[in-house]
mmCIF file of the C-alpha atoms, coordinates in Angstrom:
data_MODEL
# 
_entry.id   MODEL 
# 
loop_
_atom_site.group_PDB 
_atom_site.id 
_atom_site.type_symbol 
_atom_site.label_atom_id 
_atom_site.label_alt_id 
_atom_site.label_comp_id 
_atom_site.label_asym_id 
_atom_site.label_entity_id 
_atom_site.label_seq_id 
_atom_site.pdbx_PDB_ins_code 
_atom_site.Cartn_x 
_atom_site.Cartn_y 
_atom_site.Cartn_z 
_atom_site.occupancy 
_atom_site.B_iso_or_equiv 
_atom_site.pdbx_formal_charge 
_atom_site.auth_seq_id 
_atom_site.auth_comp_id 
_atom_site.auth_asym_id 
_atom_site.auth_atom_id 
_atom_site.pdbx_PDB_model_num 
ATOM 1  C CA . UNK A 1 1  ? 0.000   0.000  0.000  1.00 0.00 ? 1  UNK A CA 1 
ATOM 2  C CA . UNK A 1 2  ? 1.338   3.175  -1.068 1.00 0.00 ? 2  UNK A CA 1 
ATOM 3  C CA . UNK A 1 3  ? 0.795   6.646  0.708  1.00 0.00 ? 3  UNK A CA 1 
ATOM 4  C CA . UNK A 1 4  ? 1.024   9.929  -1.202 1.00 0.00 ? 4  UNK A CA 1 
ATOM 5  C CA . UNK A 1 5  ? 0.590   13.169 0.840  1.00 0.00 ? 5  UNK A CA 1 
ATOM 6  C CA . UNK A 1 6  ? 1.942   16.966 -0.003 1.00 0.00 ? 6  UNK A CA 1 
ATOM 7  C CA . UNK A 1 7  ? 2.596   18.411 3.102  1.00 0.00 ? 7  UNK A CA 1 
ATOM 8  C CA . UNK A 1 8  ? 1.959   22.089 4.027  1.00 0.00 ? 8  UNK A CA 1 
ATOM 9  C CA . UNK A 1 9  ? 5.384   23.513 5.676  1.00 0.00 ? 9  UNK A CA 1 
ATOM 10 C CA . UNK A 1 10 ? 3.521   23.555 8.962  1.00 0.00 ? 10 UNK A CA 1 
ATOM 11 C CA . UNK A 1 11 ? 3.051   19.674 8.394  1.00 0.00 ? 11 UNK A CA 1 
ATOM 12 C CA . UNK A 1 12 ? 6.871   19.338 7.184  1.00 0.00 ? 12 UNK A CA 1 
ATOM 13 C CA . UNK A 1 13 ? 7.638   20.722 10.212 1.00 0.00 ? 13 UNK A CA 1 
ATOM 14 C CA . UNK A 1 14 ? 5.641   18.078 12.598 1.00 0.00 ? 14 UNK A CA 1 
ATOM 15 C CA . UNK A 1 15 ? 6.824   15.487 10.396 1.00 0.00 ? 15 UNK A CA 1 
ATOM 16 C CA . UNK A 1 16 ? 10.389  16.245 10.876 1.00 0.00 ? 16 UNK A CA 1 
ATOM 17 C CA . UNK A 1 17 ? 9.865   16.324 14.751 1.00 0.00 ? 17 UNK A CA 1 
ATOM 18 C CA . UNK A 1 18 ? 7.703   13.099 14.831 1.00 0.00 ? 18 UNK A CA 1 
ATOM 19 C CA . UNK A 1 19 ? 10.870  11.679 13.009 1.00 0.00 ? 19 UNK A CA 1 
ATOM 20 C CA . UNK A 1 20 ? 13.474  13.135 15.287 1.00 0.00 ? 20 UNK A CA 1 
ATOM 21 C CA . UNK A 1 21 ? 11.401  11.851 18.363 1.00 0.00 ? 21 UNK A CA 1 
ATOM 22 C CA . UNK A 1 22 ? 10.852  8.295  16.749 1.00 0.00 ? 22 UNK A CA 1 
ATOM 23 C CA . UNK A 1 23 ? 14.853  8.299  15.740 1.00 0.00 ? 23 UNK A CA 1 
ATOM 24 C CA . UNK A 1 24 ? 13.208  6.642  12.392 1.00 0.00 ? 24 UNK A CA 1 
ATOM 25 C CA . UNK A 1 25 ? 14.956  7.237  8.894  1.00 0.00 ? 25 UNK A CA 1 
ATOM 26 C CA . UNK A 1 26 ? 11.806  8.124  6.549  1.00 0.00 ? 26 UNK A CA 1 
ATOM 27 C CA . UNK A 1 27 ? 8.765   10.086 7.064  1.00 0.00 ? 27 UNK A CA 1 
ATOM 28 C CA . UNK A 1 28 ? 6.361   6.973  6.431  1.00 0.00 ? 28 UNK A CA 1 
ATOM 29 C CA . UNK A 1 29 ? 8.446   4.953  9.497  1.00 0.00 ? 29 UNK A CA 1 
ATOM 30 C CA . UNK A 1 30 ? 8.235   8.246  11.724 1.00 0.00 ? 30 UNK A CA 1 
ATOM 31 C CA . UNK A 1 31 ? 4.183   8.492  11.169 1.00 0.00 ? 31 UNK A CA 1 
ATOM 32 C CA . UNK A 1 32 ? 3.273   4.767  11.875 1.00 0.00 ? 32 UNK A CA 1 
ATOM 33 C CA . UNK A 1 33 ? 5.694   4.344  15.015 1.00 0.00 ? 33 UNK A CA 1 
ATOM 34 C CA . UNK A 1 34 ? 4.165   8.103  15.983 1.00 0.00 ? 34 UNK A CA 1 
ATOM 35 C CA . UNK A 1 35 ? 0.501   6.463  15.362 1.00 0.00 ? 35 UNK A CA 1 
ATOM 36 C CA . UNK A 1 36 ? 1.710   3.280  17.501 1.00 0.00 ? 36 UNK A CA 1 
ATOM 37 C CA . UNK A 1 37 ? 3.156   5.064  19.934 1.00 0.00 ? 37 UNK A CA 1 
ATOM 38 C CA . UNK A 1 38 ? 0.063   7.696  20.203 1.00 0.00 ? 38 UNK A CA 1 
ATOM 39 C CA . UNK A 1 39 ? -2.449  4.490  20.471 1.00 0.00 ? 39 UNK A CA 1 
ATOM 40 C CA . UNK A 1 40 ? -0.506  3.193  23.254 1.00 0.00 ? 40 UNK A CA 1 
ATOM 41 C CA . UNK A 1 41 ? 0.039   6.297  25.175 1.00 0.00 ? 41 UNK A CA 1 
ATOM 42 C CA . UNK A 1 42 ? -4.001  6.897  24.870 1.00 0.00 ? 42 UNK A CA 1 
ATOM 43 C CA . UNK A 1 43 ? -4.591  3.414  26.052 1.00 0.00 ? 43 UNK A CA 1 
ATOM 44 C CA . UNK A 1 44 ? -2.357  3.959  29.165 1.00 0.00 ? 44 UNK A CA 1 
ATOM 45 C CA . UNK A 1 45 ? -4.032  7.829  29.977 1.00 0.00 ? 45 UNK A CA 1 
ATOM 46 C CA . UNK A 1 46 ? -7.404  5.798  29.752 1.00 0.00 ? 46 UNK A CA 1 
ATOM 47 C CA . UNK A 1 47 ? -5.997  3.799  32.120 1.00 0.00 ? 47 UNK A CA 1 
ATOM 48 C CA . UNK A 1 48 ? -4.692  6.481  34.569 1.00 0.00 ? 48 UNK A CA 1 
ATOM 49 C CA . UNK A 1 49 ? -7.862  8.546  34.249 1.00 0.00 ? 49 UNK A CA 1 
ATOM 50 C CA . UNK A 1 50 ? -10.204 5.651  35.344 1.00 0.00 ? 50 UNK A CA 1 
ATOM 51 C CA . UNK A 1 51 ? -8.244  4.955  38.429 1.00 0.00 ? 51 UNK A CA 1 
ATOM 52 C CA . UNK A 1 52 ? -7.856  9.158  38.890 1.00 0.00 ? 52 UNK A CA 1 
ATOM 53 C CA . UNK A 1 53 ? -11.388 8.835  38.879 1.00 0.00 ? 53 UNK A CA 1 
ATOM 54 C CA . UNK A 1 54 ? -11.805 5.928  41.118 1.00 0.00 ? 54 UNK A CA 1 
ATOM 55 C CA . UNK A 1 55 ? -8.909  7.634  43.533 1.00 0.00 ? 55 UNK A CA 1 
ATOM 56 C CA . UNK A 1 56 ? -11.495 10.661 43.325 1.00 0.00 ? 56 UNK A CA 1 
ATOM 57 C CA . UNK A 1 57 ? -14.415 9.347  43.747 1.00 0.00 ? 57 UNK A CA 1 
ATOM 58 C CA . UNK A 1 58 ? -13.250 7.279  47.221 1.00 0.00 ? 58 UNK A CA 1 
ATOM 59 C CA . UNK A 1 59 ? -11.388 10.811 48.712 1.00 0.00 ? 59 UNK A CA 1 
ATOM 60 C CA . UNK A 1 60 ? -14.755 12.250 48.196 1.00 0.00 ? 60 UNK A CA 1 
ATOM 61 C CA . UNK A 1 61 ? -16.501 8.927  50.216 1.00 0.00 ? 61 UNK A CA 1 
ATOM 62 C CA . UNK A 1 62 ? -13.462 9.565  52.875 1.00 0.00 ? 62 UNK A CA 1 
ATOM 63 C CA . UNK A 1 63 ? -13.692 13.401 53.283 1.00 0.00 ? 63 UNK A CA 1 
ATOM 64 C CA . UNK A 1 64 ? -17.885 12.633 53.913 1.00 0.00 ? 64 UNK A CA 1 
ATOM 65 C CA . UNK A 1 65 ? -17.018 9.885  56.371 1.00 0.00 ? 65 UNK A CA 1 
ATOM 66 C CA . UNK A 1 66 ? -14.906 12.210 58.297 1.00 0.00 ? 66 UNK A CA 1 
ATOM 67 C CA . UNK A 1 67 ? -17.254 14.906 58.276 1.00 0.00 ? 67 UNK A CA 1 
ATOM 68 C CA . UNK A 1 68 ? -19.739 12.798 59.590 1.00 0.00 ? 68 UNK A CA 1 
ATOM 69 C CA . UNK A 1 69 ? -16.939 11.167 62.074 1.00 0.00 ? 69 UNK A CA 1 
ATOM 70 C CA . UNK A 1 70 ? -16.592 15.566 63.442 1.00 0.00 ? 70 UNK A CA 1 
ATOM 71 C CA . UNK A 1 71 ? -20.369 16.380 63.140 1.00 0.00 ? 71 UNK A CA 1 
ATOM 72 C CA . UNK A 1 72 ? -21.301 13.199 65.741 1.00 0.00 ? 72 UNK A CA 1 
ATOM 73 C CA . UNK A 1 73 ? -17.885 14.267 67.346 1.00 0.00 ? 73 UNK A CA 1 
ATOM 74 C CA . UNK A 1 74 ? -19.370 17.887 68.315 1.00 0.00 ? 74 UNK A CA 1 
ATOM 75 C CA . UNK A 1 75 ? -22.655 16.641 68.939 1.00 0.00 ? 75 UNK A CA 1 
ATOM 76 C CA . UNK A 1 76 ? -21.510 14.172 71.425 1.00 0.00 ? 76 UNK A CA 1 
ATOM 77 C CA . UNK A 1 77 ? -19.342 16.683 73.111 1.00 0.00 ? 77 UNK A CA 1 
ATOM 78 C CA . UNK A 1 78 ? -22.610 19.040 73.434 1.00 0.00 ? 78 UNK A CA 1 
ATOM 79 C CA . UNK A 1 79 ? -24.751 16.817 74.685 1.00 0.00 ? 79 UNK A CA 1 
ATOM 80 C CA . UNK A 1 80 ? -21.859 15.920 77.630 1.00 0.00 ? 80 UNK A CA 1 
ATOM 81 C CA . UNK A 1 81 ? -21.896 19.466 78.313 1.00 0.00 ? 81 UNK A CA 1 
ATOM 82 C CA . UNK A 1 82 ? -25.287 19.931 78.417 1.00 0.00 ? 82 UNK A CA 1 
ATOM 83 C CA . UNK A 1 83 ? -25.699 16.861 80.507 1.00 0.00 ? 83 UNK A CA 1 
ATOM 84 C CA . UNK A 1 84 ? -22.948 18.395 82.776 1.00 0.00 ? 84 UNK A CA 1 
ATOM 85 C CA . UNK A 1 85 ? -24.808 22.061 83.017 1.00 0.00 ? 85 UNK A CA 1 
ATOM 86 C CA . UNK A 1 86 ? -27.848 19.899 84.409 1.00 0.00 ? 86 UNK A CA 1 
ATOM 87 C CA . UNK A 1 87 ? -25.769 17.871 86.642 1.00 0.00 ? 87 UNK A CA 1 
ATOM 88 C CA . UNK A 1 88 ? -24.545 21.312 88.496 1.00 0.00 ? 88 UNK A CA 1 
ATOM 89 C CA . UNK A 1 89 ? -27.323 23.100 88.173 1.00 0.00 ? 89 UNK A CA 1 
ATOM 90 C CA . UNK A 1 90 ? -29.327 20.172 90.436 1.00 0.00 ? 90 UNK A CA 1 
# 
């Protein structure tokens, strides 16, 4: 299978990059180890992002837990003062 494409400079100037960064000889090598290389790279940020999301989504469940851990917390510690207040008071 042959590939013909004309380039704008812009493109030339990607191209030669892509083939620096893929240390390939020609243009065509450069694109499909760049095109490998991308599909593997998205497969591994797919990856990362569901466990990101996963790491997210159970610091979210921990931060309510605690929140509920301080709001029982300060509602404990009124009720012992209030129960204290009565205590004296009697």
């Amino acid at each position: 299978m042959a590939l013909t494409i004309r380039p704008t400079d812009e493109q030339l100037d990607i191209l030669a990059k892509v083939q620096r960064m893929t240390a390939e000889l020609t243009y065509s090598k450069a694109i499909f180890k760049g095109l490998s290389e991308y599909i593997q790279l998205k497969k591994d940020f797919d990856e990362l992002e569901k466990k990101h999301n996963a790491l997210l989504k159970t610091h979210a469940e921990l931060r309510e837990t605690v929140n509920l851990y301080v709001m029982a917390k300060t509602r404990l510690n009124r009720v012992l003062q209030d129960d204290a207040k009565t205590d004296n008071t009697d």
